[in-house]
Structures are given as structure tokens and as C-alpha cells.
VMD Tcl script that draws the C-alpha trace (Angstrom):
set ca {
  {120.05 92.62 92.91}
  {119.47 89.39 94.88}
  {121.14 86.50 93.81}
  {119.05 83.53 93.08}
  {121.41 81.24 91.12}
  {123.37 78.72 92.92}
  {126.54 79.32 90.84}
  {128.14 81.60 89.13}
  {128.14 82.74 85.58}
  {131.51 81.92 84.04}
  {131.27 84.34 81.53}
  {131.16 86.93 84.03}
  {135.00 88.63 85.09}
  {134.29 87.32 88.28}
  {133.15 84.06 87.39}
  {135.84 82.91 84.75}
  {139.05 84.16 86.67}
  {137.64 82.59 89.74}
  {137.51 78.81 87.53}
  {140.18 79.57 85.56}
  {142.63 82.41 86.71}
  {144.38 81.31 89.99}
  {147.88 79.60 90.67}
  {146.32 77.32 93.28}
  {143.57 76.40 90.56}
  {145.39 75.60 87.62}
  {145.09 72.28 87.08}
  {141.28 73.28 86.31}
  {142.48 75.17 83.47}
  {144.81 72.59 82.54}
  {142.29 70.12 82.38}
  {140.19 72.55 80.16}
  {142.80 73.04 77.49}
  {143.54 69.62 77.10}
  {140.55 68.91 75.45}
  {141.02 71.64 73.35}
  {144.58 71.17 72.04}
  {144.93 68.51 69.24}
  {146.98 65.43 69.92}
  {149.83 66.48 67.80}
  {150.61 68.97 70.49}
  {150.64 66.94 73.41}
  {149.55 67.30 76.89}
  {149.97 70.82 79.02}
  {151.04 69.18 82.16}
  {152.15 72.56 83.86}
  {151.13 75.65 83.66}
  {152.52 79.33 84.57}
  {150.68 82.63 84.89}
  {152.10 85.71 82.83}
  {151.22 89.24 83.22}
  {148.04 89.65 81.06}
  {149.13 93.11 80.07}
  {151.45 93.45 76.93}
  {152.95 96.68 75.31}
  {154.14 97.17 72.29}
  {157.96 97.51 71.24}
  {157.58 100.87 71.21}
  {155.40 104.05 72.34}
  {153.45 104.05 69.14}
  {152.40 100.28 69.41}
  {149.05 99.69 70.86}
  {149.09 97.81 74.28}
  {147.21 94.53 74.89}
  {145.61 92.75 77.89}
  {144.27 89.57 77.94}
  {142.12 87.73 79.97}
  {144.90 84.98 80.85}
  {147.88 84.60 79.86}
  {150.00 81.36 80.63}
  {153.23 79.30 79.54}
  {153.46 75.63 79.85}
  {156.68 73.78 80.55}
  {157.65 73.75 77.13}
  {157.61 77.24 76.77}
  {154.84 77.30 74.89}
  {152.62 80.42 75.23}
  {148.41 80.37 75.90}
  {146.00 83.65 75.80}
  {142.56 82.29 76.57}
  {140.10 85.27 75.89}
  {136.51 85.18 77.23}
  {134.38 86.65 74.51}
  {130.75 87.69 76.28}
  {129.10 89.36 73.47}
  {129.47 89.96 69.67}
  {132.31 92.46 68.50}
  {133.59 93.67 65.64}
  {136.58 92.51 64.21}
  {137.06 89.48 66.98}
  {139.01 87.68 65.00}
  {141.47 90.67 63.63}
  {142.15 91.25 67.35}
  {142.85 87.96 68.10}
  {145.60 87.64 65.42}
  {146.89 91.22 66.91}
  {147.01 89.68 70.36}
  {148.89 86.49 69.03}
  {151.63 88.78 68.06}
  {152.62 89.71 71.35}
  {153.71 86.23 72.39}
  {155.76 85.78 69.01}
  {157.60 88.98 68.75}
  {158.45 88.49 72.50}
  {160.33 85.63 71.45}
  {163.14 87.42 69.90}
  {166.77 87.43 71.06}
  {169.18 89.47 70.71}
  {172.51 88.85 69.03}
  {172.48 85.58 66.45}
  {169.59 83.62 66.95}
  {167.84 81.48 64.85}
  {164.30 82.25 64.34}
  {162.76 78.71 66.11}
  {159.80 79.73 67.77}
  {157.45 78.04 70.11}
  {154.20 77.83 69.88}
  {151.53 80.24 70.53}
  {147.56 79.50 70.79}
  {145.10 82.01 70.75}
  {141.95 80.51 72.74}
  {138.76 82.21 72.35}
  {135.52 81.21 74.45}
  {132.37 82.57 73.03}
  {129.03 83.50 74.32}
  {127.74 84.49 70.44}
  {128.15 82.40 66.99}
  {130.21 84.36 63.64}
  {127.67 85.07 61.65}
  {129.83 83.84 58.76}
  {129.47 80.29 60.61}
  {125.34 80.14 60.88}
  {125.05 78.01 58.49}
  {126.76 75.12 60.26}
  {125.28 74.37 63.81}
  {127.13 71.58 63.96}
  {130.65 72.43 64.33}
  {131.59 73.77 68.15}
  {135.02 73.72 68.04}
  {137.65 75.85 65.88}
  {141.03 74.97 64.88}
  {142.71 77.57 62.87}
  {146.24 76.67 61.57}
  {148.15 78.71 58.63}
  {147.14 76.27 55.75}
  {148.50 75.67 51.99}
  {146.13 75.99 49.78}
  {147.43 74.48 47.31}
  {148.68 71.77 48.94}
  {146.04 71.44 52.13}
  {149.28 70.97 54.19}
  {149.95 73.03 57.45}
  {152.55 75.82 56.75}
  {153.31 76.14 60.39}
  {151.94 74.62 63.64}
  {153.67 77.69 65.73}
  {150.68 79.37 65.70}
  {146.65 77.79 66.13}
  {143.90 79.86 66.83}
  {140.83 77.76 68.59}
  {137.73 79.02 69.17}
  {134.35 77.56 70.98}
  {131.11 78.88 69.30}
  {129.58 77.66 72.92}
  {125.16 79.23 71.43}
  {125.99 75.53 69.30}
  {126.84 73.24 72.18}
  {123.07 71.75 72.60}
  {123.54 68.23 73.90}
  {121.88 67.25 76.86}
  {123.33 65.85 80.11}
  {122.37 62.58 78.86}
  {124.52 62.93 75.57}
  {127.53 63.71 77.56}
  {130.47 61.53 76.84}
  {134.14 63.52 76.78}
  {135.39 65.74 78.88}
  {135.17 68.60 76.09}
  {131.60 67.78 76.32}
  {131.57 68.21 79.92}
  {133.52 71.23 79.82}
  {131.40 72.83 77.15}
  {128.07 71.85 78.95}
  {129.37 73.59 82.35}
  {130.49 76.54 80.21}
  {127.10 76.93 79.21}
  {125.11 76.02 81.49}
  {126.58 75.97 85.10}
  {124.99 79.04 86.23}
  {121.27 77.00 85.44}
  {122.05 73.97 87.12}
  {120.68 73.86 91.02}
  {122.52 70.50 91.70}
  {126.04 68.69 90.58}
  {124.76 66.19 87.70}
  {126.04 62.18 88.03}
  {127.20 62.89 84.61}
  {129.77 65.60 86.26}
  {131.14 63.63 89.18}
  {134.77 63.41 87.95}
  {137.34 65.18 90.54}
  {137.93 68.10 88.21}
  {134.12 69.06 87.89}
  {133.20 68.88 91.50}
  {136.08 71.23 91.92}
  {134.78 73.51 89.68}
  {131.15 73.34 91.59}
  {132.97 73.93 95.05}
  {134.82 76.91 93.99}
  {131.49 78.29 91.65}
  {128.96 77.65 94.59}
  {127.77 81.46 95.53}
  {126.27 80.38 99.17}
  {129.81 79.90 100.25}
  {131.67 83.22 99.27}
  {132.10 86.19 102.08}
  {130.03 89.05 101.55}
  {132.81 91.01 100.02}
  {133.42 88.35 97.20}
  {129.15 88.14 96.65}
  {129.19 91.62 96.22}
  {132.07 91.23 93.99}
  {130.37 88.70 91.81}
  {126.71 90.46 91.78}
  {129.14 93.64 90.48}
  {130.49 91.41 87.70}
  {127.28 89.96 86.67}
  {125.41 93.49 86.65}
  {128.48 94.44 83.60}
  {128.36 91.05 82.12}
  {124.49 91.78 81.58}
  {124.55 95.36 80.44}
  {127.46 94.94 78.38}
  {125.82 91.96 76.61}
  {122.61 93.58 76.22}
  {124.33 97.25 74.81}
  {126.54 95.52 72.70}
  {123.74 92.48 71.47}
  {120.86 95.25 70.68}
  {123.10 97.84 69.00}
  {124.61 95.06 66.67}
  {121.40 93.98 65.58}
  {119.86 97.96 65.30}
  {122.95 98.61 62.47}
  {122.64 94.99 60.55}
  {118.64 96.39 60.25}
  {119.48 99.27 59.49}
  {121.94 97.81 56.38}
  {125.03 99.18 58.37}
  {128.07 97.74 57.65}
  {129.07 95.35 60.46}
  {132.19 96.88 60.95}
  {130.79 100.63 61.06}
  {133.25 102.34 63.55}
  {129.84 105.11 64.02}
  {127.97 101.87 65.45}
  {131.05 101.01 67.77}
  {131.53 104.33 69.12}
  {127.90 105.19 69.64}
  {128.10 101.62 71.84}
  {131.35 102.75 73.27}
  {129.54 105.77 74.72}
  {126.82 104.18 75.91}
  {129.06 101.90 78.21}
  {131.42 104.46 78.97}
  {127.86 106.65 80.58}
  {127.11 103.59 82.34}
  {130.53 103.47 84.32}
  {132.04 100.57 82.83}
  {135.82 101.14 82.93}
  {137.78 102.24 79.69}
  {139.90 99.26 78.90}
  {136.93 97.29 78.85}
  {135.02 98.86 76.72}
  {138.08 99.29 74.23}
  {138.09 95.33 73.59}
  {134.60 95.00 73.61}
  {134.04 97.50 71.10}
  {137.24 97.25 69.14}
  {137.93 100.62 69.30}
  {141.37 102.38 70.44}
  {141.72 103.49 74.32}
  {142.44 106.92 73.50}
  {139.49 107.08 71.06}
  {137.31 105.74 73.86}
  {138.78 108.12 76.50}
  {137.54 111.45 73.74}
  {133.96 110.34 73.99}
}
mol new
graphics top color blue
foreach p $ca { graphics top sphere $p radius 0.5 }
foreach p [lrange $ca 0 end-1] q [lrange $ca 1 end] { graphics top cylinder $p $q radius 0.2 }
display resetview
């Protein structure tokens, strides 16, 4: 594969934990979830990185790895996922991945339940097809709400999603930084130069460290790797979705997910992978 793109993809392995996944880069994704959080929960001002491999209290407890996992100076606990192609039950896993962070909070002896907060952050390269019907709304903040009431039960716990297929303004139409952000997201593997809109310190950083003209060969090859999975993953995973909704499968048809598993698993791509992207156990996926 040649590489004709002047950056990378950051929805690629490669491309996000290069932006977002290093100690000496942090502030990048510092700046990044600060235009996520809502003011109520102030400013991240620090950030450290966490093992992004979790297991369960016990040997019958499923393990979890994220993408990132962080903890800013309040103790407060970040998984940022990056989500590169539709799967089933995204959101169930994302409340079983928020668990982690909150049962790890636990101490022994007396102790008196205060937690801190945990926020589940999912990038996405697809739109819910429960949320369709409204192109207009990019950014999710999911909170444990009365009904009754409309009044937040508890702000321990916030789930925030970007349906990124719905950011559509234009370089133009760029005003925040979670406009900037978002427009990068999406399009930085397009762009062939840095835009005057995206001359702020933090952006030009992200163009010197995404610029694929000035990695070694080993880290090219490394990215050209990532991008080769990022594309057949998204294109297994995108075609079979659509083949079982017209075929009036149920979304959720474990048949559909494994026949996908197995078609990843035959192309090489490693089994922990394919378990979150599919949805489907690691021991399951290791019997196909």
C-alpha cells in the first residue's frame, strides 16, 4: 500500500494513540476533553495514564481493556474509547466498562461510599441508528436522570459520546475549539495543508506529530499496518451490519456477530480486537 495522505487517520490504533495516548502528549488530550466535559465539572488540568487493561474481582468476571485510560488530579477517572465501526450493544459495553473504575474505588475496612467521578468517552466513526432522526445533535451527555423530577440523580457517573458522520460544518463555520477538535477528528487525514482556522498551539501540535513524511520507516510501516485493519475491520463489520438489517435480522443477532467475528479472526486480526468490535466474549472468539 503506498501512502498518499499527508496525515494520519486518527481513527486508526496507530493514529489515535499517537494524538492522544502518550505522557509527553497529554496536554493534547487534555485540551480535547475540555471541550467535552460540562462546566459543572471543571477543568482537567493534569492528567495520568492507567493501565488500559482491567480484570474483574474475580476469575469468573470478564476482563476489560480500553483504549485509554487516565486520572486527573482530582482523582477522577477517564476511559476514552475510539469506536471505528458500528457494533452491537456499544452502549451496554460502555456501561460494563464504567464499572471497572467504580468498583475499583472500594476500600476496605469502614468507608463511606463517596465516589469520584467516572466518564465514559466514546468517539464514533458511525451514528446510533436510534439517533437518525436528529442530525443535529453531535455531542452526548448521558447523566443518571429523574424522571420524575428531570433532576440529575448522580453526577459520579456521565457517559459522552461524539456521533462525529454529523459534524458537517465547514472550515469557515469553525468557531470553538470542540468545533476544531471535531473537524480534525474527521477530517485530518483529507486535509493536504494546516488551515488558518487551525493555527492555535494545540492544533499545530497535533499536525506535527500526525504528519506521515516525518515518521522512520519502522513507525510508516506501523501506521500503513494500522490503517490496512482500520479499513477491513470497518468494511467487515459496516457490510455485514447492513446484510442482517436487510435481511430483517435482529440487530443484536449473536449468528451475525460471530459469522463477522470469523471473518476477522481468518483475516489475522488479533483476538482481543475482534472481541470488542464484535461484542462477543474472548473465549467465544478463540472457539471459532
Amino acid at each position: 500500500m503506498l501512502l498518499k495522505d499527508r496525515y494520519i487517520n486518527p481513527f486508526t490504533d496507530f493514529g489515535f494513540k499517537k494524538i492522544f495516548g502518550s505522557e509527553v502528549n497529554k496536554d493534547l488530550l487534555i485540551s480535547f476533553l475540555n471541550t467535552l466535559l460540562p462546566a459543572e465539572a471543571g477543568t482537567v488540568s493534569d492528567l495520568s495514564f492507567l493501565p488500559n487493561e482491567q480484570v474483574g474481582r474475580s476469575e469468573y468476571d470478564r476482563r476489560a481493556i480500553f483504549d485509554l485510560y487516565c486520572e486527573n488530579e482530582k482523582g477522577e477517572k477517564f476511559i476514552v474509547e475510539m469506536q471505528r465501526a458500528k457494533q452491537n450493544y456499544f452502549k451496554d459495553r460502555s456501561i460494563f466498562y464504567a464499572t471497572f473504575p467504580v468498583q475499583q474505588q472500594a476500600q476496605s475496612g469502614s468507608w463511606n461510599f463517596c465516589l469520584k467521578a467516572v466518564y465514559m468517552v466514546g468517539i464514533l466513526d458511525f451514528v446510533f441508528d436510534e439517533d437518525k432522526a436528529d442530525n443535529e445533535v453531535v455531542h452526548h451527555e448521558v447523566k443518571l436522570v429523574d424522571r420524575s423530577t428531570g433532576a440529575v440523580f448522580s453526577d459520579k457517573l456521565m457517559f459522552i459520546y461524539l456521533e462525529l458522520p454529523k459534524f458537517t460544518k465547514t472550515i469557515e463555520e469553525l468557531v470553538t475549539d470542540f468545533d476544531k477538535w471535531c473537524f480534525l477528528l474527521r477530517h485530518l487525514p483529507e486535509l493536504t495543508d494546516r488551515p488558518a482556522r487551525l493555527q492555535e498551539k494545540v492544533f499545530l501540535k497535533v499536525f506535527e506529530l500526525a504528519e506521515i513524511a516525518k515518521y522512520s520507516s519502522v513507525e510508516a510501516a506501523a501506521y500503513e499496518e494500522s490503517l490496512k485493519v482500520y479499513r477491513d475491520l470497518k468494511n467487515v463489520v459496516d457490510t455485514a451490519y447492513d446484510e442482517g438489517k436487510a435481511e430483517g435480522r435482529a440487530e443484536g443477532s449473536q449468528q451475525k456477530a460471530m459469522e463477522v467475528a470469523k471473518r476477522l479472526k481468518d483475516a489475522g486480526l488479533d483476538i482481543e480486537t475482534i472481541s470488542r468490535c464484535t461484542g462477543l466474549p474472548i473465549s467465544l472468539v478463540e472457539g471459532l
